[in-house]
C-alpha positions in Angstrom: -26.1 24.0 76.0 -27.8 26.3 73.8 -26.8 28.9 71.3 -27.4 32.4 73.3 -26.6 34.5 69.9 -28.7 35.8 67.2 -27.4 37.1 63.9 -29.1 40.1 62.0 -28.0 42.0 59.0 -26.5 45.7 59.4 -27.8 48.8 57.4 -26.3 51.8 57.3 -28.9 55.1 56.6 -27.3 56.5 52.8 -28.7 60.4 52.9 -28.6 62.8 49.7 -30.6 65.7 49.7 -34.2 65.3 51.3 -34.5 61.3 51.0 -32.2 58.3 52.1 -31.8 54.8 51.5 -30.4 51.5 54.0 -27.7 50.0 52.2 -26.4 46.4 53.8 -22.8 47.1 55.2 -22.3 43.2 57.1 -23.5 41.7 60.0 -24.2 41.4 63.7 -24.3 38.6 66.3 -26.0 39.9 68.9 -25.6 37.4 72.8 -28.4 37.6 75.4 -28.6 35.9 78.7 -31.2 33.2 78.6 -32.1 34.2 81.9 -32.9 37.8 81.8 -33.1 38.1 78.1 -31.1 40.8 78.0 -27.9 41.5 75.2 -24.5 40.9 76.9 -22.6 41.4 73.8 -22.8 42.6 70.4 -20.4 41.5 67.3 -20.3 43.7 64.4 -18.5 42.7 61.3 -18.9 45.6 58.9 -17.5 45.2 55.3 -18.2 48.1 53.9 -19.4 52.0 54.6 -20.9 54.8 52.4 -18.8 57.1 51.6 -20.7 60.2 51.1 -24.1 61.2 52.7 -23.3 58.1 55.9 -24.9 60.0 59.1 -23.8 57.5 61.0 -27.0 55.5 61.4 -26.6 51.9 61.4 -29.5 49.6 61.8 -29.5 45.4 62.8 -32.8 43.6 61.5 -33.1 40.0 61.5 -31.9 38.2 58.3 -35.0 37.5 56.7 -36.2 40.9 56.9 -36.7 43.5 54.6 -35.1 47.1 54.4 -37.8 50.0 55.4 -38.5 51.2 52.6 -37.0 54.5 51.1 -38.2 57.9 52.1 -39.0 60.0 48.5 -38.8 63.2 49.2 -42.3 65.8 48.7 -42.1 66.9 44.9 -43.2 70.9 44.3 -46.5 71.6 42.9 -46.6 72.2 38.7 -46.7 75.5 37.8 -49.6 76.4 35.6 -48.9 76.4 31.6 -47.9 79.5 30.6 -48.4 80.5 27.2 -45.9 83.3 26.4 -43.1 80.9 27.7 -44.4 78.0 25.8 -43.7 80.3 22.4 -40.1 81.9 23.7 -39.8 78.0 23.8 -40.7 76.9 20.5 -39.1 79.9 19.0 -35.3 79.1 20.5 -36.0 75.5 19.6 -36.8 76.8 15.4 -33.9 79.0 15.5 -31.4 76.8 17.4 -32.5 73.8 15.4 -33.6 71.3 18.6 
């Protein structure tokens, strides 16, 4: 009889601030019916969690594959030099000694 069980790695979505991250957490074994194709049964063995920023998100991608990758959040247009702030800040840095 054949195996009627895949396994695939487990990633749980990391958040902080405006990007996250999938960080492994274990594994899953995942039975189908050969018939219909469909999952019966899945077996998660999770070692580990995040502790801070975990949404609750947990992904399962086949062994081999790679992570999606991570989300960088938009960075804010730069401000136009400004002149008078550029001499306040080479002023604090003559008198402060930096």
């Amino acid at each position: 009889m054949a195996d009627n069980s895949t396994v695939h790695q487990v990633l749980a979505r990391y958040r902080f601030r405006s990007s996250y991250s999938w960080e492994l957490i274990g594994r899953v074994r995942y039975e189908y019916d050969p018939a219909t194709g469909l999952i019966l049964a899945s077996h998660a063995l999770l070692k580990t969690l995040p502790v801070g920023g975990f949404d609750g998100y947990v992904m399962g991608l086949p062994l081999d594959a790679a992570p999606p990758s991570r989300q960088q959040p938009k960075r804010p247009a730069q401000l136009a030099d400004d002149a008078e702030a550029t001499q306040d800040q080479e002023l604090y840095n003559s008198l402060y000694g930096f």
